[in-house]
Every structure is written in C-alpha cells, then in structure tokens.
mmCIF file as gemmi writes it, N, C-alpha and C atoms, coordinates in Angstrom:
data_model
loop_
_atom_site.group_PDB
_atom_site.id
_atom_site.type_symbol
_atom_site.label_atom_id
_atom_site.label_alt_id
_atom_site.label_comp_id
_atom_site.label_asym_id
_atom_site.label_entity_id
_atom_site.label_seq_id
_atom_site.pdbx_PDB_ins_code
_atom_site.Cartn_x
_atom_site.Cartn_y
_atom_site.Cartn_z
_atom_site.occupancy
_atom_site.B_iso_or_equiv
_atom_site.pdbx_formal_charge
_atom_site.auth_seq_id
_atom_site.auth_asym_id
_atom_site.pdbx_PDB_model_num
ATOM 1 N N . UNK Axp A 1 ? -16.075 -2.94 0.631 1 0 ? 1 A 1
ATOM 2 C CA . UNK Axp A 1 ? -16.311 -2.494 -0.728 1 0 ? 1 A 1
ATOM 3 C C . UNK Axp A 1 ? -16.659 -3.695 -1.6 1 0 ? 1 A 1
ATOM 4 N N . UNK Axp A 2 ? -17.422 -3.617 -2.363 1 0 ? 2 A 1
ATOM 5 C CA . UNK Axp A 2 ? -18.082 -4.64 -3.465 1 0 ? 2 A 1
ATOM 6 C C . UNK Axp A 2 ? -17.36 -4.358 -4.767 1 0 ? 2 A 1
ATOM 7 N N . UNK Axp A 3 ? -17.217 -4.971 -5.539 1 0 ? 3 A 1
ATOM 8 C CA . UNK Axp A 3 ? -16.941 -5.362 -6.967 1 0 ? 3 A 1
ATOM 9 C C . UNK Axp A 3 ? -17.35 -6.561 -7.999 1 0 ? 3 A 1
ATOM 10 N N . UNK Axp A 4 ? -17.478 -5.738 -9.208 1 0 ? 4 A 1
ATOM 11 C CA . UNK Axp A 4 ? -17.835 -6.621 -10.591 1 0 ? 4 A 1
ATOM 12 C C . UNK Axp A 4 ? -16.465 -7.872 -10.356 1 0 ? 4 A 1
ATOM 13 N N . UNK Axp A 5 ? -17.014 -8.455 -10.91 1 0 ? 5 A 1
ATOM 14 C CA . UNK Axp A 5 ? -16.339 -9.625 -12.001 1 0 ? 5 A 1
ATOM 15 C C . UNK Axp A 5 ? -14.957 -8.783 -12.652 1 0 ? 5 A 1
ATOM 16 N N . UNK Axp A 6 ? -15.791 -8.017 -13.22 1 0 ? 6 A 1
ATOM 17 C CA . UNK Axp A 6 ? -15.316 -6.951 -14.586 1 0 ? 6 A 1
ATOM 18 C C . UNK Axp A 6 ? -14.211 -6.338 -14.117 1 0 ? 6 A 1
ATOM 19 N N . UNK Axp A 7 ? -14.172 -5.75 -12.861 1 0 ? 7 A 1
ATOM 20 C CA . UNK Axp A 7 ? -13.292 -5.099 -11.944 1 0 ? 7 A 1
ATOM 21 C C . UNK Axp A 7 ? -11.827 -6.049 -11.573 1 0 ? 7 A 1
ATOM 22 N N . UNK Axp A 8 ? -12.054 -7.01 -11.249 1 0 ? 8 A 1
ATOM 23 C CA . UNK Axp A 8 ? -11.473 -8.244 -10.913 1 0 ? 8 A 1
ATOM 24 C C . UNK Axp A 8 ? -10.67 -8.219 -11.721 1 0 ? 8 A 1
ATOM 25 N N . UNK Axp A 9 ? -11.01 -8.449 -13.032 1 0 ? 9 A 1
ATOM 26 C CA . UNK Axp A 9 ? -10.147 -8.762 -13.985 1 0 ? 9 A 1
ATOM 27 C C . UNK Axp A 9 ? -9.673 -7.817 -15.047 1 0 ? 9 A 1
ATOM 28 N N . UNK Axp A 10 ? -10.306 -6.488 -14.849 1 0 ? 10 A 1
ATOM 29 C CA . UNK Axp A 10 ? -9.354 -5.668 -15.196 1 0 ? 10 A 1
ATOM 30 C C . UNK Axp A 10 ? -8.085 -5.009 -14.051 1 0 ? 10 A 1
ATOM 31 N N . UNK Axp A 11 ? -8.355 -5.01 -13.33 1 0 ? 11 A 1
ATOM 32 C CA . UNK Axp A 11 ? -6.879 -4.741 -11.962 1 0 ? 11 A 1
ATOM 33 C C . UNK Axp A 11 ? -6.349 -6.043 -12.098 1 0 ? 11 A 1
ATOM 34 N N . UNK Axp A 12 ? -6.134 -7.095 -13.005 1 0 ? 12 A 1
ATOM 35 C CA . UNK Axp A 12 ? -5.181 -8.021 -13.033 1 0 ? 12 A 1
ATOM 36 C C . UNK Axp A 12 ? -4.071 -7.443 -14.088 1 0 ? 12 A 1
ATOM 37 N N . UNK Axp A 13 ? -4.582 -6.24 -15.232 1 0 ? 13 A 1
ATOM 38 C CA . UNK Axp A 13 ? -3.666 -5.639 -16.133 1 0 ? 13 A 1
ATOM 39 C C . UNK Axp A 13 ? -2.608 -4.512 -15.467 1 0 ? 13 A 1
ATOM 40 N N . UNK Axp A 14 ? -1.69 -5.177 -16.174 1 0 ? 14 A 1
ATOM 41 C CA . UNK Axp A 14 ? 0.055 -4.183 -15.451 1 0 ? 14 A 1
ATOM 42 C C . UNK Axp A 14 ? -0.917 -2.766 -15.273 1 0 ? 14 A 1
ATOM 43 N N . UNK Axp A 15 ? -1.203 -2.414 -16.337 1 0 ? 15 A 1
ATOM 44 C CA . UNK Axp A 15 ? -0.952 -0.62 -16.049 1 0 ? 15 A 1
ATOM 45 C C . UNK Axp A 15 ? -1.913 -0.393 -14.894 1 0 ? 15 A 1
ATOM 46 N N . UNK Axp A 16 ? -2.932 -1.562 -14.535 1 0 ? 16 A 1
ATOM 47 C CA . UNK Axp A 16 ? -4.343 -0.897 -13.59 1 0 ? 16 A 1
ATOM 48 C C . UNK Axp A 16 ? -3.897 -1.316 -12.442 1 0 ? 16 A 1
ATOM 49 N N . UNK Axp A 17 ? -2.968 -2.523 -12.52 1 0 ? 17 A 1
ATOM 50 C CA . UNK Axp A 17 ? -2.476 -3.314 -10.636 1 0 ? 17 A 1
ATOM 51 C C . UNK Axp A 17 ? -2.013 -2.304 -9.819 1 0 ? 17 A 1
ATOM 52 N N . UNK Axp A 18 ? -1.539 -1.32 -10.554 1 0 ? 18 A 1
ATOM 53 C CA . UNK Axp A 18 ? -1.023 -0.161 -9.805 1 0 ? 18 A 1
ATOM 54 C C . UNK Axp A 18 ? -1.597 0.607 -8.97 1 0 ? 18 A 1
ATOM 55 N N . UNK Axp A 19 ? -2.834 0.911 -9.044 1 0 ? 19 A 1
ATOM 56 C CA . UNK Axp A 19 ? -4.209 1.586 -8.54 1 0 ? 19 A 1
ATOM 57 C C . UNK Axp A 19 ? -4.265 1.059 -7.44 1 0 ? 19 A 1
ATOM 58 N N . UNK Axp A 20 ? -4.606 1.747 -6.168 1 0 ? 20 A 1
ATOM 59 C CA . UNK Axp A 20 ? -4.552 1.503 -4.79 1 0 ? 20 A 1
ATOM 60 C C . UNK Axp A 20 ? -5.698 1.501 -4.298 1 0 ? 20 A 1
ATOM 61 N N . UNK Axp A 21 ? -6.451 0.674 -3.836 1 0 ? 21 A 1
ATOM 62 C CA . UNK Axp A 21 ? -7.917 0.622 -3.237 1 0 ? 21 A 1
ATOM 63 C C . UNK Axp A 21 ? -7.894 1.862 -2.001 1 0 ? 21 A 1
ATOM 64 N N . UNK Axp A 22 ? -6.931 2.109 -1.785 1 0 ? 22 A 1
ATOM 65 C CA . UNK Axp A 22 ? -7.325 3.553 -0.908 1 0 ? 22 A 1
ATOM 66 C C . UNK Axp A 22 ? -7.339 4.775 -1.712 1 0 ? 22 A 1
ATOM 67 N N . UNK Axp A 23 ? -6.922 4.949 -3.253 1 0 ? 23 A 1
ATOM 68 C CA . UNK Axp A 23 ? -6.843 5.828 -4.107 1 0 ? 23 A 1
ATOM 69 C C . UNK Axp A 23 ? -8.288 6.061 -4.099 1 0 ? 23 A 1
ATOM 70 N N . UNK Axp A 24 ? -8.891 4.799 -4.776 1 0 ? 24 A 1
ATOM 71 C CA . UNK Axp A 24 ? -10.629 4.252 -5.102 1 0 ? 24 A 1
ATOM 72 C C . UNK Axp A 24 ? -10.98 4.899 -4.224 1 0 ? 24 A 1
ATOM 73 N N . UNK Axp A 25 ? -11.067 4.282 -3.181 1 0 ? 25 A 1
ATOM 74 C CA . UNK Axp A 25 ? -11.767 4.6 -1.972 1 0 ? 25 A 1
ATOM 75 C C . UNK Axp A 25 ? -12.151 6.291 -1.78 1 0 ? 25 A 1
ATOM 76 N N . UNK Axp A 26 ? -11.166 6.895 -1.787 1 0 ? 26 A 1
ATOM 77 C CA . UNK Axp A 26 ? -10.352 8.385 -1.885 1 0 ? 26 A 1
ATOM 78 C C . UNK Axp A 26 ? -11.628 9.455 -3.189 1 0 ? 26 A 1
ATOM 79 N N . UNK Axp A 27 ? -11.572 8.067 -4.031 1 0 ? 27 A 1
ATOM 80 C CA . UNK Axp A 27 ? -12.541 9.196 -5.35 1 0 ? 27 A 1
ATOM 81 C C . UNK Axp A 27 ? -13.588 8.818 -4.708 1 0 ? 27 A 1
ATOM 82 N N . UNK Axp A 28 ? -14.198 7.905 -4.065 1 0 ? 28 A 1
ATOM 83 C CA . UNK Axp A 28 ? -15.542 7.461 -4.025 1 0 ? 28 A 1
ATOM 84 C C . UNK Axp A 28 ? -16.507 8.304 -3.316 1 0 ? 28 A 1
ATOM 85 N N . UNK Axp A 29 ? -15.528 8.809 -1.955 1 0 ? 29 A 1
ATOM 86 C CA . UNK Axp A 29 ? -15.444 9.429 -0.735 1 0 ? 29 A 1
ATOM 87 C C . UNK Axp A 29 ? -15.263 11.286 -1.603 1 0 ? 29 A 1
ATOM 88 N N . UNK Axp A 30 ? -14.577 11.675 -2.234 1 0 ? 30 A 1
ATOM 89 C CA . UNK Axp A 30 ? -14.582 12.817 -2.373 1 0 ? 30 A 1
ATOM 90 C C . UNK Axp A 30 ? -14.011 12.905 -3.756 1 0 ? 30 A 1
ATOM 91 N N . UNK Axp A 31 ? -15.013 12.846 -4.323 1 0 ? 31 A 1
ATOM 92 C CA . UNK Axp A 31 ? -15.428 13.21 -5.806 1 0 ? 31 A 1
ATOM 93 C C . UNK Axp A 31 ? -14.812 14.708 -6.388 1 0 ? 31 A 1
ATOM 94 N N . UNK Axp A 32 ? -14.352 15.601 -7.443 1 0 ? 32 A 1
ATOM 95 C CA . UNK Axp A 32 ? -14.288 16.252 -7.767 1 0 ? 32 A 1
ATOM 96 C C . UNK Axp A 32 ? -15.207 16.52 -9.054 1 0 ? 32 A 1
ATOM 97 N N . UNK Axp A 33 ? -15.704 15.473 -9.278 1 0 ? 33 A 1
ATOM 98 C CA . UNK Axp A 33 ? -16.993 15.847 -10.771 1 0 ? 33 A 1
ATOM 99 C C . UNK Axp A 33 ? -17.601 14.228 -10.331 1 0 ? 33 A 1
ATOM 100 N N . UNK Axp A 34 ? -18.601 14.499 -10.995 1 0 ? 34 A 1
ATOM 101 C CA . UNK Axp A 34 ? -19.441 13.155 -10.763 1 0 ? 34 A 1
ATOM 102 C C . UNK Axp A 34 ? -20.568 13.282 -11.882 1 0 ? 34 A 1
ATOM 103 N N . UNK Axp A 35 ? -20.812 12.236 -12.502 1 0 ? 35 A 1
ATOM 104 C CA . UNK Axp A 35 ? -21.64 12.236 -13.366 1 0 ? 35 A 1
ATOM 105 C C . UNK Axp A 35 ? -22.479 10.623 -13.934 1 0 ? 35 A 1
ATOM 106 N N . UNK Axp A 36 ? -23.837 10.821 -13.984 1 0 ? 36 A 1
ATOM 107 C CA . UNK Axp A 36 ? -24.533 9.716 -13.74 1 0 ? 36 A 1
ATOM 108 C C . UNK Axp A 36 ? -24.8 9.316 -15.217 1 0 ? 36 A 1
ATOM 109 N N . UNK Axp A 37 ? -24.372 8.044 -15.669 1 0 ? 37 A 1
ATOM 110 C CA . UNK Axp A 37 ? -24.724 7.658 -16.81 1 0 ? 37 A 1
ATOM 111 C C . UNK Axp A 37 ? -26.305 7.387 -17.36 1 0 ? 37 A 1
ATOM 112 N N . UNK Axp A 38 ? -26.687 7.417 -18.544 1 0 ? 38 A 1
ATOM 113 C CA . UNK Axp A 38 ? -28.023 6.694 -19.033 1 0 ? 38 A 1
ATOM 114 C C . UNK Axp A 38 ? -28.61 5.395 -18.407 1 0 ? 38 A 1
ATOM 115 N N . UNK Axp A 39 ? -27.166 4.495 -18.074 1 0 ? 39 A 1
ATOM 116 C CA . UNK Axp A 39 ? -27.452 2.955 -17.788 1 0 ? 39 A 1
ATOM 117 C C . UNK Axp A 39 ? -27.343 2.954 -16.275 1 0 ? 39 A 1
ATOM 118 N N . UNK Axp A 40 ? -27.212 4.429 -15.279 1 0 ? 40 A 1
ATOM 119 C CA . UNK Axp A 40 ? -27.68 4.556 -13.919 1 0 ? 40 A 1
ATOM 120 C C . UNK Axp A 40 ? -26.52 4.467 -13.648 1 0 ? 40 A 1
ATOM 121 N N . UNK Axp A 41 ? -25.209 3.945 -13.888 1 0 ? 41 A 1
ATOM 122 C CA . UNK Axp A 41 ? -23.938 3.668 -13.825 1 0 ? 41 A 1
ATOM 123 C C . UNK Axp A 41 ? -23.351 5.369 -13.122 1 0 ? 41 A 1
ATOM 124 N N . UNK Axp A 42 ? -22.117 5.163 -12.335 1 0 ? 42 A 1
ATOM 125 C CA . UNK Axp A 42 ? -21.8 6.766 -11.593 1 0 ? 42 A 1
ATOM 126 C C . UNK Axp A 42 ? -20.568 6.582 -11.875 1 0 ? 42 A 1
ATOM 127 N N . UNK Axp A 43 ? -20.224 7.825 -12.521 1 0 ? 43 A 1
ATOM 128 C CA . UNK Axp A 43 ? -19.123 7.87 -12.711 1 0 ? 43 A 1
ATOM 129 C C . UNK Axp A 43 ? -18.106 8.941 -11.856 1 0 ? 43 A 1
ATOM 130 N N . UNK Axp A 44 ? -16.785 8.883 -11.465 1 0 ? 44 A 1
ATOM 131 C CA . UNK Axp A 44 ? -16.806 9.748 -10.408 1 0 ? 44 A 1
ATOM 132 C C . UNK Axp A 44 ? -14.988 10.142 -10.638 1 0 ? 44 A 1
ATOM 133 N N . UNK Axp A 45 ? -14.581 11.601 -10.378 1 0 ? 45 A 1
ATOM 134 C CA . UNK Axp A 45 ? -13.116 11.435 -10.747 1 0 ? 45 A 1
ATOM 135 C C . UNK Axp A 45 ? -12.261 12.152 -9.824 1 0 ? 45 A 1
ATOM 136 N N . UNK Axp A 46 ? -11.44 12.176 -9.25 1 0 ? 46 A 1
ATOM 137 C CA . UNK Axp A 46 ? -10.5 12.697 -8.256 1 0 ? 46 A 1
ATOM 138 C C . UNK Axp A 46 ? -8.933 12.34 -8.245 1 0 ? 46 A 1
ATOM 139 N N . UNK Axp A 47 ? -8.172 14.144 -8.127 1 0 ? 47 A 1
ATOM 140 C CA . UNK Axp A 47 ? -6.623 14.189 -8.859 1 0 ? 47 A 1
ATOM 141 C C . UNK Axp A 47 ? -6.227 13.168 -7.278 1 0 ? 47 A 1
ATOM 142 N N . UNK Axp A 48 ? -4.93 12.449 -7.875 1 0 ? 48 A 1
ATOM 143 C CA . UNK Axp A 48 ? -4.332 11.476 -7.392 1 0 ? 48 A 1
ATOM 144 C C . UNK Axp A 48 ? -2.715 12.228 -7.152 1 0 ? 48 A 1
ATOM 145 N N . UNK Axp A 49 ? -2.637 12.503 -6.072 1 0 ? 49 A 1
ATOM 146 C CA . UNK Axp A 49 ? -1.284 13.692 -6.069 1 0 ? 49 A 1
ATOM 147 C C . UNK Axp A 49 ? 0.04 12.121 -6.25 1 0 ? 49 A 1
ATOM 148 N N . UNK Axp A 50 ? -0.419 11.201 -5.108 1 0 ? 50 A 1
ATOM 149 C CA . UNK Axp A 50 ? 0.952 10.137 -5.579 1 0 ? 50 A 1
ATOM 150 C C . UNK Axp A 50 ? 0.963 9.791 -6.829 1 0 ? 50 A 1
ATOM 151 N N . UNK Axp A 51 ? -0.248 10.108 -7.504 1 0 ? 51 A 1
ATOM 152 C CA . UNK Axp A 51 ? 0.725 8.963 -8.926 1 0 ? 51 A 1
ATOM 153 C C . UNK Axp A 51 ? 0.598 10.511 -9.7 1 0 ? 51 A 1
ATOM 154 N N . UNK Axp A 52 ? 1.151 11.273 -9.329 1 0 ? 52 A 1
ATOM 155 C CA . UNK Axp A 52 ? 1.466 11.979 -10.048 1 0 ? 52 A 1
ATOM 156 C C . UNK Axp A 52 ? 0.884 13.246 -10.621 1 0 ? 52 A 1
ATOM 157 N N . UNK Axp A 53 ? -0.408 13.665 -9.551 1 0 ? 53 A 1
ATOM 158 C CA . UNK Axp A 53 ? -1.148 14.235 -10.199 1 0 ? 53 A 1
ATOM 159 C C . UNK Axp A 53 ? -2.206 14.265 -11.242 1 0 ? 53 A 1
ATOM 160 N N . UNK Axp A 54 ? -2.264 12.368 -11.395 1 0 ? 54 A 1
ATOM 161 C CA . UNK Axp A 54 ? -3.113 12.147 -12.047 1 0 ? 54 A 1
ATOM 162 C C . UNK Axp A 54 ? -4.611 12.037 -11.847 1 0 ? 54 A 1
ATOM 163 N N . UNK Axp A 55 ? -5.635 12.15 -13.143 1 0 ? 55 A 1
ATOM 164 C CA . UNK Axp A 55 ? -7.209 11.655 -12.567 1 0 ? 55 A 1
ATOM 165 C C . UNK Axp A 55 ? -7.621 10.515 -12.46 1 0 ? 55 A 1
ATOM 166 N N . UNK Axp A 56 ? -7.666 9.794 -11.393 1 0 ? 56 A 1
ATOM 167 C CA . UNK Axp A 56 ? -8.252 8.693 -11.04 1 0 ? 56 A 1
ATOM 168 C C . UNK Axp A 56 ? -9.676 8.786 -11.518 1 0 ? 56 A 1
ATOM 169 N N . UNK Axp A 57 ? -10.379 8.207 -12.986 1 0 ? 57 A 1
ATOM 170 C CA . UNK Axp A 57 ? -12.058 7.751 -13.042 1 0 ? 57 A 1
ATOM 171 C C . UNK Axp A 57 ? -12.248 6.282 -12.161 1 0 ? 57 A 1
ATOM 172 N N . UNK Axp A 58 ? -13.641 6.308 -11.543 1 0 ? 58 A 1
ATOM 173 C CA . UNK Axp A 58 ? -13.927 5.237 -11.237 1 0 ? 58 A 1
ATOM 174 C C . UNK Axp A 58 ? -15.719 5.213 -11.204 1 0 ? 58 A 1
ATOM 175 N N . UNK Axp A 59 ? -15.587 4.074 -11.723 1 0 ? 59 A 1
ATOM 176 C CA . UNK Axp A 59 ? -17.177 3.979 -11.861 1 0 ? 59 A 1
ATOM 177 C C . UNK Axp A 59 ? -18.06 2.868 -11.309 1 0 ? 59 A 1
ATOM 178 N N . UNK Axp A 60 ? -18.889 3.374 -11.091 1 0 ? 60 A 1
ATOM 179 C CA . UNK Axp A 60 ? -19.819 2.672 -9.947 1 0 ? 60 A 1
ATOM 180 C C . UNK Axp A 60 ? -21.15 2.249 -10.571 1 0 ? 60 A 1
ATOM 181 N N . UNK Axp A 61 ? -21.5 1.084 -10.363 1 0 ? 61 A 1
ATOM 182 C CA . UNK Axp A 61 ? -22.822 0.897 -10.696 1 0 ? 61 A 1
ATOM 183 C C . UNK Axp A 61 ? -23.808 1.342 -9.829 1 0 ? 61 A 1
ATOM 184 N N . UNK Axp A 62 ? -25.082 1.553 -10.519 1 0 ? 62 A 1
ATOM 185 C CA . UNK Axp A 62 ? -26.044 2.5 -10.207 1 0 ? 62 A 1
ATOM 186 C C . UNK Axp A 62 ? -26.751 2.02 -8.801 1 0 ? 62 A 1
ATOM 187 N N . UNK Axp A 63 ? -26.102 1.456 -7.923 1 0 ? 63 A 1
ATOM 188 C CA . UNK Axp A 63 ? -26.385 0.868 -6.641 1 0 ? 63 A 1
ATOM 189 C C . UNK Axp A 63 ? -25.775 1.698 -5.642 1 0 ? 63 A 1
ATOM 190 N N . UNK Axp A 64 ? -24.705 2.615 -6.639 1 0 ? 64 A 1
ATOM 191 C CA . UNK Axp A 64 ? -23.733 2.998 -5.711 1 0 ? 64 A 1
ATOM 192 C C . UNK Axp A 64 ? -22.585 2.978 -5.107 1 0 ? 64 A 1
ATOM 193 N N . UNK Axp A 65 ? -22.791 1.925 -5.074 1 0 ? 65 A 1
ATOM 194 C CA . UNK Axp A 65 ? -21.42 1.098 -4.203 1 0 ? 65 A 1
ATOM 195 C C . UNK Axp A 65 ? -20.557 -0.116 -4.406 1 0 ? 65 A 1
ATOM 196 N N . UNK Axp A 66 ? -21.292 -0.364 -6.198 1 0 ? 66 A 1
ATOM 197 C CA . UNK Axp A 66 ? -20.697 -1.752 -6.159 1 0 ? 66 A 1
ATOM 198 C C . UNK Axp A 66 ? -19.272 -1.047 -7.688 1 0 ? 66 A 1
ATOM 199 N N . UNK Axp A 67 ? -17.979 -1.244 -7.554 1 0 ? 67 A 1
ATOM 200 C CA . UNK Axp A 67 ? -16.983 -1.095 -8.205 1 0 ? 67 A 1
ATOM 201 C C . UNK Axp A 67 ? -17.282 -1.726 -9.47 1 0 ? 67 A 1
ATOM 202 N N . UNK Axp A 68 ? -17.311 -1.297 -10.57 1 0 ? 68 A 1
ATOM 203 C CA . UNK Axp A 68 ? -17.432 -2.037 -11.597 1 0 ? 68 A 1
ATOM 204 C C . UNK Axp A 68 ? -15.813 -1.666 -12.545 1 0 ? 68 A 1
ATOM 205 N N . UNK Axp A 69 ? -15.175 -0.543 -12.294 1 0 ? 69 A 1
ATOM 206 C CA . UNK Axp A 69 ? -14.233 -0.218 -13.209 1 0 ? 69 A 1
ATOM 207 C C . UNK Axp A 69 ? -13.419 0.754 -12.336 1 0 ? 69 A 1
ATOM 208 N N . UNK Axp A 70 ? -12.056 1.2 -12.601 1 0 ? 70 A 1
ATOM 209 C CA . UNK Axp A 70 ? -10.999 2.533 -12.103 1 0 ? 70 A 1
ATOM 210 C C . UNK Axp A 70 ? -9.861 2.622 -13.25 1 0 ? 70 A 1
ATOM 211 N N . UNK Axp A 71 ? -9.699 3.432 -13.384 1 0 ? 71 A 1
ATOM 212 C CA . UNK Axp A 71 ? -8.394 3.669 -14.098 1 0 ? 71 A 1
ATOM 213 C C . UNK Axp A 71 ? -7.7 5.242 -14.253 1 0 ? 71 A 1
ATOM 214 N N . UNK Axp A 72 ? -7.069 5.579 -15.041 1 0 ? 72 A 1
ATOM 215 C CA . UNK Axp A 72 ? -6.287 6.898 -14.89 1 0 ? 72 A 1
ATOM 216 C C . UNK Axp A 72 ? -7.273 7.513 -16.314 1 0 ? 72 A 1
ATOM 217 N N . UNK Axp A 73 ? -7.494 8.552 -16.46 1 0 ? 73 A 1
ATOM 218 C CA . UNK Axp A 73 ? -8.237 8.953 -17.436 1 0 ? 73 A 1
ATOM 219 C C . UNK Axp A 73 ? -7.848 10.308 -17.803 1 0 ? 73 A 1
ATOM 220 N N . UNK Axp A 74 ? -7.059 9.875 -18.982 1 0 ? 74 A 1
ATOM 221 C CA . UNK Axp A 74 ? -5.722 10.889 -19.241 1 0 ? 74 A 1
ATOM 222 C C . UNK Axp A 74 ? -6.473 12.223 -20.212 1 0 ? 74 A 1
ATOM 223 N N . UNK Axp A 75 ? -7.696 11.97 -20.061 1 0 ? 75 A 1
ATOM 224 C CA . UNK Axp A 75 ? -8.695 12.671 -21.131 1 0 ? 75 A 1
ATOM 225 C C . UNK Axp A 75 ? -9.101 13.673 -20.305 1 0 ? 75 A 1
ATOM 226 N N . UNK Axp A 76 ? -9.557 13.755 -18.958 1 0 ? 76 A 1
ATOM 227 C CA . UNK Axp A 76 ? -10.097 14.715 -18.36 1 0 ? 76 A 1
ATOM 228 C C . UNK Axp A 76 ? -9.68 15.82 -18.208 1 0 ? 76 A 1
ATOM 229 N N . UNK Axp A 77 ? -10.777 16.459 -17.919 1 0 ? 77 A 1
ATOM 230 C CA . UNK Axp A 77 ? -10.305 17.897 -17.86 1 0 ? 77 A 1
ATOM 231 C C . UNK Axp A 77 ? -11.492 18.893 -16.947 1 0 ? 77 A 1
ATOM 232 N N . UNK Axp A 78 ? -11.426 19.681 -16.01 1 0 ? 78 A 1
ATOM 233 C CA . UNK Axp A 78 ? -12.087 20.269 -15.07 1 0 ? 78 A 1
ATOM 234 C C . UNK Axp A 78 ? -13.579 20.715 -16.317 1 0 ? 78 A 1
C-alpha cells in the first residue's frame, strides 16, 4: 500500500493512531458508498464493527491506490 506525506502525519494524531491498516485495507477492498471527487480524489466508506460500529472514510488519490487520508466520519449516513 502507498501513502501521502499527508497520511503519515496525520496517523501520528492520538485519535487517528488508532485506525488499523487492515481496517483501511477492509474499506478499500469493500466499499459501502464510494464517491469520486472534482480533484479525481476517491473517496470510499465502510462500517467498522471493532471500533464500534463505526464509518471508517478513507480517501484515495485519483491513482487509486495511493492513501492520502482515513478517519472515522461521524457525519455519515447511508
């Protein structure tokens, strides 16, 4: 798996260290909504039953495959 800079150093913050590259992996692999930004950027989201049932967003630059961002995205909604 590839990653930003950007990525790097946001999973150095408490609340994101938590996030499990097999969670990532998990949305990347089986998406429940997916949606392609203006700037080609993919955005992609899938419920996370260990942490709680939460939505894991993670977003991908428009290559596909390269990690630019993940976090819990307490906003979503089907």
């Amino acid at each position: 798996m590839k990653f930003t800079q950007y990525f790097h150093a946001m999973s150095q913050r408490p609340h994101r260290s938590a996030i499990d590259i097999e969670w990532i992996k998990r949305v990347i692999e089986n998406p429940i909504k997916e949606v392609i930004q203006e700037d080609g950027r993919i955005r992609r989201w899938a419920m996370i039953e260990e942490a709680g049932g939460k939505y894991l967003r993670v977003i991908l630059l428009a290559d596909g495959e390269t990690i630019h961002n993940a976090f819990f995205d307490r906003s979503f909604k089907l």
